[in-house]
TORMARZA-968411 format. One line per field, with one value per residue (C-alpha): residue number from 1; chain; x, y, z. Coordinates in nm, 2 decimals. Example, Ala and Ser with C-alpha at 12.3 -4.5 7.8 and 13.67 -1.06 7.14 Angstrom:
// TORMARZA-968411
pos = 1_2
unit = A_A
xx = 1.23_1.37
yy = -0.45_-0.11
zz = 0.78_0.71
//
This chain:
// TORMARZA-968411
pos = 1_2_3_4_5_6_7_8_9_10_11_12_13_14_15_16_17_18_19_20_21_22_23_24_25_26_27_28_29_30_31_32_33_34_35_36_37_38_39_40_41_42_43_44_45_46_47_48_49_50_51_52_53_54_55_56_57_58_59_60_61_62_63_64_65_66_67_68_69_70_71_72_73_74_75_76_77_78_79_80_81_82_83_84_85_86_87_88_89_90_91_92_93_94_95_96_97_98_99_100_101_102_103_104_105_106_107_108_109_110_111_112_113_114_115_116_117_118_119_120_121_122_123_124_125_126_127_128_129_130_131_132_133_134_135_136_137_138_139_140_141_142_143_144_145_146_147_148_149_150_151_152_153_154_155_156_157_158_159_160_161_162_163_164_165_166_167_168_169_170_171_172_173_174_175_176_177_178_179_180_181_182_183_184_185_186_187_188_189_190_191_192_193_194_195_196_197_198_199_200_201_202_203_204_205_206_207_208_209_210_211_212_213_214_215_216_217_218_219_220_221_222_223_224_225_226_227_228_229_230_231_232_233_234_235_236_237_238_239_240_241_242_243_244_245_246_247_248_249_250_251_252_253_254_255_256_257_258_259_260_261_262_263_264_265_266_267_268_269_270_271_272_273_274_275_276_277_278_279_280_281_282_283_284_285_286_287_288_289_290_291_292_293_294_295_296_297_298_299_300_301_302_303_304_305_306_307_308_309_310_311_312_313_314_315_316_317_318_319_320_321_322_323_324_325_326_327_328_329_330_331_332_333_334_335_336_337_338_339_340_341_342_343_344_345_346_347_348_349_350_351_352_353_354_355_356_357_358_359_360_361_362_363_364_365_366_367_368_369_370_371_372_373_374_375
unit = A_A_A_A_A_A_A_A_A_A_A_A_A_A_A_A_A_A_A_A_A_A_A_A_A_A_A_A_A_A_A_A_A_A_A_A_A_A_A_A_A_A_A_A_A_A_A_A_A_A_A_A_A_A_A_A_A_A_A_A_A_A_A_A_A_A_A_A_A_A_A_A_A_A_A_A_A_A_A_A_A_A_A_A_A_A_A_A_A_A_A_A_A_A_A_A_A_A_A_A_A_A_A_A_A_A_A_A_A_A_A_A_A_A_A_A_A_A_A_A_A_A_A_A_A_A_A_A_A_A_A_A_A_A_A_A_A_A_A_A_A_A_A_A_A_A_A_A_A_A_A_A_A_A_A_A_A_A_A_A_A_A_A_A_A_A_A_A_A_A_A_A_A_A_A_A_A_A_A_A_A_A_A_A_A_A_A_A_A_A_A_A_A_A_A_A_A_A_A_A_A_A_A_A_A_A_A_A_A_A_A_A_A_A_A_A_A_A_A_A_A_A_A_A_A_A_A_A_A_A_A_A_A_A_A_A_A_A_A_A_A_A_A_A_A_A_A_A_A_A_A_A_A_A_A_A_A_A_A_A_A_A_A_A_A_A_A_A_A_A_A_A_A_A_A_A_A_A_A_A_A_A_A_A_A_A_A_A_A_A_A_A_A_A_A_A_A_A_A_A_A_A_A_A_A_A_A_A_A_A_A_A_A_A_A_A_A_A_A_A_A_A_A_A_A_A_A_A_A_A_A_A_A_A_A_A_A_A_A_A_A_A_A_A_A_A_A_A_A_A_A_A_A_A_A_A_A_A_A_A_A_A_A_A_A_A_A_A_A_A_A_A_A_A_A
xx = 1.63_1.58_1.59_1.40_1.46_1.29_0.99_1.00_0.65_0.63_0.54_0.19_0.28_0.60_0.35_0.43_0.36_0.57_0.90_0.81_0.78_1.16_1.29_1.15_1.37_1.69_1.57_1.73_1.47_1.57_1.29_1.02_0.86_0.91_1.30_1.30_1.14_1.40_1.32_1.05_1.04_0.66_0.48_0.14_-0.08_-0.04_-0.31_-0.33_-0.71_-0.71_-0.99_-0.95_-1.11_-1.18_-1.30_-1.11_-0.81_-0.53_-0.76_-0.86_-0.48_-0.39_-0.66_-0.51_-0.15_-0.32_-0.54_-0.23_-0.08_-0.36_-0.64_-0.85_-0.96_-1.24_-1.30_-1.51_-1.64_-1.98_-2.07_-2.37_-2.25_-1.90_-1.97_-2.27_-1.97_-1.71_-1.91_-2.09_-1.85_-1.48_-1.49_-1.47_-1.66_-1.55_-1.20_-0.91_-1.22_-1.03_-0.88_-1.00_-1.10_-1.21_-1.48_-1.38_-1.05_-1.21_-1.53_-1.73_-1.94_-2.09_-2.11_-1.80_-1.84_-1.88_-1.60_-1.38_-1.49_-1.34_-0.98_-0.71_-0.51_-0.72_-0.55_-0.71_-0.70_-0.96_-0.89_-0.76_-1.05_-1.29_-1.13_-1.33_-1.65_-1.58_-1.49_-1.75_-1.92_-1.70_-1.66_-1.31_-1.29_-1.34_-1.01_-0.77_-0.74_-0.65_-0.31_-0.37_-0.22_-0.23_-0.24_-0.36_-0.15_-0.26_-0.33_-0.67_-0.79_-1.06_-0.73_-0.43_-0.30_-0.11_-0.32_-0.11_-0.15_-0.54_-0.58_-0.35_-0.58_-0.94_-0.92_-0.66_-0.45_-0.12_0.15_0.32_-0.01_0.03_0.20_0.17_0.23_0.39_0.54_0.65_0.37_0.09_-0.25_-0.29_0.07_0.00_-0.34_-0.05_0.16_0.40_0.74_0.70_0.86_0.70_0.80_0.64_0.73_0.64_0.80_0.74_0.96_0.81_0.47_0.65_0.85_0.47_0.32_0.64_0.55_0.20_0.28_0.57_0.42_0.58_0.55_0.59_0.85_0.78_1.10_1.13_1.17_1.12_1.11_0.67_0.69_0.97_0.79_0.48_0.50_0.72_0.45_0.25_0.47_0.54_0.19_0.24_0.58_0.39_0.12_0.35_0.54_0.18_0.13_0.49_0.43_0.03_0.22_0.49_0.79_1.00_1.16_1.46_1.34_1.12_1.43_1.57_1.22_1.21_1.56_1.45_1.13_1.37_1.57_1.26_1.08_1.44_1.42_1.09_1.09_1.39_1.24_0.91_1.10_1.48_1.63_1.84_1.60_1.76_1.55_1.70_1.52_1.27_1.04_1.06_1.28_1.09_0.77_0.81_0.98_0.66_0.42_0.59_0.61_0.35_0.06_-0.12_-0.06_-0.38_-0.18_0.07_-0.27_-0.47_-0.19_-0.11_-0.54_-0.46_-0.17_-0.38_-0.58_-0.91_-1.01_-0.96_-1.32_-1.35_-1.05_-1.21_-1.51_-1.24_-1.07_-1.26_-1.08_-0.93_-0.60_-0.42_-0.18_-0.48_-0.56_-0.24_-0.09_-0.32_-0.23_0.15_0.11_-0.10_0.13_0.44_0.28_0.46_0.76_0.88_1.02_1.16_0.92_0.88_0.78_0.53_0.40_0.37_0.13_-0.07_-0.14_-0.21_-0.44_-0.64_-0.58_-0.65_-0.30_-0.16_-0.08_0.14_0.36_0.36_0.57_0.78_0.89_0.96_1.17_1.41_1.52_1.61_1.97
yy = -1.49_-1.56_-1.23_-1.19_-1.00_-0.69_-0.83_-1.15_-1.28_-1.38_-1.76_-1.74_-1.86_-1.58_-1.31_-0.96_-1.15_-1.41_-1.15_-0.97_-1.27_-1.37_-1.00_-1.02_-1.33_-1.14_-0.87_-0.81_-0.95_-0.75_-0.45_-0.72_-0.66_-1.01_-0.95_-0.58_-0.82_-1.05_-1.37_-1.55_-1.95_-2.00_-2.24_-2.41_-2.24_-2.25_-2.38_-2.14_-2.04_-1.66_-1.37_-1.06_-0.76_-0.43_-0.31_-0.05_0.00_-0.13_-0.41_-0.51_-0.47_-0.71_-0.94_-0.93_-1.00_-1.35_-1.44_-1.52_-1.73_-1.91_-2.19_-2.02_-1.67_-1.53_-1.14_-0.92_-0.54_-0.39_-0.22_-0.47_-0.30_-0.40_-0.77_-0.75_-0.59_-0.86_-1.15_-1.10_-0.90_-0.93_-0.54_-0.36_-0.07_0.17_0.14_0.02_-0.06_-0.16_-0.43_-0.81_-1.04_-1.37_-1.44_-1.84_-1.77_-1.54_-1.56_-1.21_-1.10_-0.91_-1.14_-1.09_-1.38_-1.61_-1.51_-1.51_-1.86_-2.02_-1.90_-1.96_-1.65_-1.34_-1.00_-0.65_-0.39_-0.10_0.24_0.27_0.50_0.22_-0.08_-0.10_-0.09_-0.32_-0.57_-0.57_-0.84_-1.05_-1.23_-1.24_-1.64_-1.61_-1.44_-1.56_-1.92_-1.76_-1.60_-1.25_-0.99_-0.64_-0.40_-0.16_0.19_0.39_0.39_0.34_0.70_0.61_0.36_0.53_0.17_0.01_-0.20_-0.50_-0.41_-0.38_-0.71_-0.85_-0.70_-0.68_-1.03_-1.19_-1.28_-1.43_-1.16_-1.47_-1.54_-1.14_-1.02_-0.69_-0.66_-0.28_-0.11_0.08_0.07_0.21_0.02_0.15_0.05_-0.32_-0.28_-0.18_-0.46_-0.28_-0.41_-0.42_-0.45_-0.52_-0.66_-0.89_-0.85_-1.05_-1.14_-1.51_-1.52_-1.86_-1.67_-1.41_-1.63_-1.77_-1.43_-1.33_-1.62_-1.52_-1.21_-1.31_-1.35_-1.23_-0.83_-0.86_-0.97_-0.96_-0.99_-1.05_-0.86_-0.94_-0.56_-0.55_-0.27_-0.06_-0.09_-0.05_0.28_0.43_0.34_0.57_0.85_0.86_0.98_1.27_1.38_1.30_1.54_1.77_1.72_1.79_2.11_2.30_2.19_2.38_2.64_2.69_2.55_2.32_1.95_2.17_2.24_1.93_1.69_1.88_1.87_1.45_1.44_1.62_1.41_1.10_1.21_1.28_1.00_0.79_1.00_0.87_0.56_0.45_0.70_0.47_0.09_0.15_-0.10_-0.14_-0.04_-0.02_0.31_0.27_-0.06_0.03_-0.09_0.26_0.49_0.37_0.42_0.76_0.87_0.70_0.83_1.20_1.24_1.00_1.12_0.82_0.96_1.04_1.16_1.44_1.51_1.61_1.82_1.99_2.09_2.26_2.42_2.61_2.72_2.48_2.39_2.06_1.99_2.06_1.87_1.56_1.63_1.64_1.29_1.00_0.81_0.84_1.03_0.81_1.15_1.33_1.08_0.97_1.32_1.35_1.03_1.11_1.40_1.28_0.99_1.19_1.35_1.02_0.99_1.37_1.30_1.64_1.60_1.97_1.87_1.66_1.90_2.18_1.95_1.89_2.29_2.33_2.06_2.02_2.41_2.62_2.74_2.94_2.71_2.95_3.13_2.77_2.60_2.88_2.90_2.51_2.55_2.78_2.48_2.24_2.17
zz = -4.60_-4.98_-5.19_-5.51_-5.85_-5.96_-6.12_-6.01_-5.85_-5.45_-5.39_-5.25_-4.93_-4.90_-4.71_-4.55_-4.26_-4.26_-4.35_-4.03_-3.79_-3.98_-3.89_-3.51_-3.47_-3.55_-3.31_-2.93_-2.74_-2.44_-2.57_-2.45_-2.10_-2.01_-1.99_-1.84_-1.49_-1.32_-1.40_-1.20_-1.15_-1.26_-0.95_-0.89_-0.73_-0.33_-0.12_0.12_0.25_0.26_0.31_0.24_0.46_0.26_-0.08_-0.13_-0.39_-0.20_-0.08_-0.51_-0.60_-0.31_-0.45_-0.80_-0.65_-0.42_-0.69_-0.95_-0.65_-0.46_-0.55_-0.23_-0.24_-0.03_-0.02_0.20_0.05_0.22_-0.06_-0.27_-0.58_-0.59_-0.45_-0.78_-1.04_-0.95_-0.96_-1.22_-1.50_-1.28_-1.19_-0.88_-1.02_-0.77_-0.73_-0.99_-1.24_-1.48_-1.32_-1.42_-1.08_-1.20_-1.05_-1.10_-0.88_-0.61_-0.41_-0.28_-0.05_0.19_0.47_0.72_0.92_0.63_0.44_0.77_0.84_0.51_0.55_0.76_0.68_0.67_0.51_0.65_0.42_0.55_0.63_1.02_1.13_1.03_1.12_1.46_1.34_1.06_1.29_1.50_1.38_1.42_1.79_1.92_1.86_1.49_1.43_1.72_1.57_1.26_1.12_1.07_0.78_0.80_0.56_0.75_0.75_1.07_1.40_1.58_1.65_1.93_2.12_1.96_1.95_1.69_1.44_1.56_1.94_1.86_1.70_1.99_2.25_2.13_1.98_2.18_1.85_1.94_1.84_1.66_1.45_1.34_1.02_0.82_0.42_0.33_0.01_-0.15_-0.31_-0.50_-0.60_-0.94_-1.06_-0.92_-1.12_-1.40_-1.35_-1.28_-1.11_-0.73_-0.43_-0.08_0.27_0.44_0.85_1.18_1.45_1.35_1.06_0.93_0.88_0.73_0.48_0.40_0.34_0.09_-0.04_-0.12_-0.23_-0.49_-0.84_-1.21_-1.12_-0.76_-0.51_-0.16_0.10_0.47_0.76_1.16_1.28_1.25_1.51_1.36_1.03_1.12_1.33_1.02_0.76_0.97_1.01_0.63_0.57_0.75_0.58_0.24_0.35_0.44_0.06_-0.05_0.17_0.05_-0.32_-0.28_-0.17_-0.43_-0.31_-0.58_-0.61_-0.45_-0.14_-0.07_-0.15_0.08_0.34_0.29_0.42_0.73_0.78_0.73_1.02_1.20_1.14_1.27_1.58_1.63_1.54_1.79_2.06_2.08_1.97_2.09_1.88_1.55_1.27_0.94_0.80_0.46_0.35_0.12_0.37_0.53_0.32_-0.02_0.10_0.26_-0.13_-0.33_-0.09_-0.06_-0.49_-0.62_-0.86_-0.68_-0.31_-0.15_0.13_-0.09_-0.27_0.04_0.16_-0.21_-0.11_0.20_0.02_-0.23_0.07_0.14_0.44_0.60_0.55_0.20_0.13_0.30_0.06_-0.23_-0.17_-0.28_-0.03_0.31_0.39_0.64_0.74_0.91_1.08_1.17_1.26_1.56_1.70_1.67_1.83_2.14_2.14_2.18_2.55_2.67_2.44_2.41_2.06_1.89_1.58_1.46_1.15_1.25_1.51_1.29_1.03_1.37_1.42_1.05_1.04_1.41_1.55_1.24_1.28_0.93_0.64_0.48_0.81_1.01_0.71_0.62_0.95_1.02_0.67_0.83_1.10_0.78_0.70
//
């Protein structure tokens, strides 16, 4: 860079400008965000036809993921407000409100069977305990011609099925036509942009490869994975060992003994899991192993949240009032546990979060005396 004497005048066009933009050049480029991300091959937008099924967060951050891939979004939310904020200023005002939908890229509404009817793939992303009635508009030949996605993380209370079994059953959905998307994962750090990994698992591993491929974009990378069942049942018993995480830290217990707590629910949830699918399920993957961690420490976990309530000593049902969304755990603790009258798993933990929760049983003496089992 040319250097000038005490004294001697600037040219005009020589600005304090132009001397920074020549010192960024010289500097490591590494302390950009674009490098900290692993490089990602830009791609034209796929032509894939999908609707999405829920308003919630996890529902608007998936939308944000599709909507940087796909020509053909079509997205479902009951609520007239939220169909009224994203269409006409690109806000869900309810949830994540902060993150841009172009309206241009992604079609609302209210209508169910008109958004359903303009897809081919359609991604469910409503709480488990309302995922009957929200389908019940629909007739079971609007969805079985279709490839399904779930999102869902729970199992239907009034069935105590699966979500995949349900969809297989109610709307006589080809088990090959079903895939579910899973973390870890947390909807405000995709409404962050935040660096992401998620699996994308069927049975069908060509859908699967399709759905990664829907779900791959510059802050996201989605991977493959044929065990649906394995993964599927452990997303829903990581809820409860997050609720748990919650319940010791309302209590007073430190990062010590919960590390040590999530390494028992880990071999719980193992126990369970191969129990219910005996097979070779690899519980490290992130898949299961990162989303029990991200749900059991996360600020953003609903589920460690509602438990950290009980821990401090509300009740159940002031909790629920509390949360401004749904707790899969409580829900999902009570189907465990009536599901296990078949299966005769050892799942103290899990059993213990069951008294707490549905008996009345003591927050305080029930966990203590679990803790003294843990190695």
């Amino acid at each position: 860079m040319k250097t000038f004497k005490a004294g001697q005048k600037m040219p005009r066009f020589f600005s304090i400008k132009s001397c920074i933009f020549a010192a960024l050049k010289n500097v490591n480029q590494t302390c950009f965000m674009e490098d900290i991300l692993p490089p990602f091959k830009k791609k034209t937008r796929l032509r894939y036809r999908v609707a999405v099924i829920g308003g919630g967060s996890w529902a608007t951050a998936i939308v944000k993921i599709l909507s940087a891939n796909l020509e053909h979004i079509h997205w479902w939310v009951r609520e007239e407000e939220i169909v009224e904020g994203v269409s006409k200023y690109g806000h869900n005002p309810k949830y994540l409100s902060s993150t841009f939908i172009n309206p241009k890229d992604v079609k609302i509404s209210n209508d169910l069977r008109q958004v359903v009817s303009k897809a081919d793939y359609v991604v469910i992303v409503t709480p488990s305990a309302f995922l009957q009635k929200t389908l019940e508009p629909l007739h079971k030949s609007r969805l079985n011609k279709k490839k399904i996605i779930t999102a869902v993380k729970g199992i239907i209370p009034e069935t105590l099925q699966f979500i995949t079994d349900f969809l297989h059953t109610e709307f006589a959905i080809p088990m090959s036509s079903i895939a579910m998307i899973s973390g870890p994962s947390h909807a405000e750090e995709i409404a962050q942009e935040k660096f992401t990994f998620l699996t994308a698992a069927s049975e069908n591993q060509e859908l699967a490869a399709d759905v990664a491929k829907m779900f791959t974009n510059r802050y996201v990378r989605a991977s493959v994975s044929k065990d649906i069942k394995g993964a599927e049942l452990a997303v829903i018993m990581k809820n409860i060992y997050a609720l748990g995480a919650g319940v010791y830290s309302g209590l007073g217990y430190g990062d010590n003994f919960i590390a040590a707590y999530i390494a028992n629910g880990v071999k719980e949830m193992k126990n369970f899991v191969n129990k219910v699918f005996p097979s070779d399920h690899c519980l490290d993957d992130s898949v299961y192993l990162g989303d029990l961690l991200v749900t059991a420490y996360s600020r953003y976990s609903r589920n460690r949240m509602f438990g950290n309530m009980i821990g401090h000593g509300l009740s159940v049902r002031v909790a629920q009032l509390e949360m401004s969304m749904v707790a899969e755990g409580y829900y999902a603790v009570r189907c465990i546990h009536e599901m296990n009258k078949i299966f005769q798993a050892d799942i103290p933990i899990a059993e213990t979060i069951y008294g707490i929760l549905y008996e009345n049983n003591n927050v305080s003496s029930e966990m203590k005396r679990i803790a003294e089992y843990y190695i």
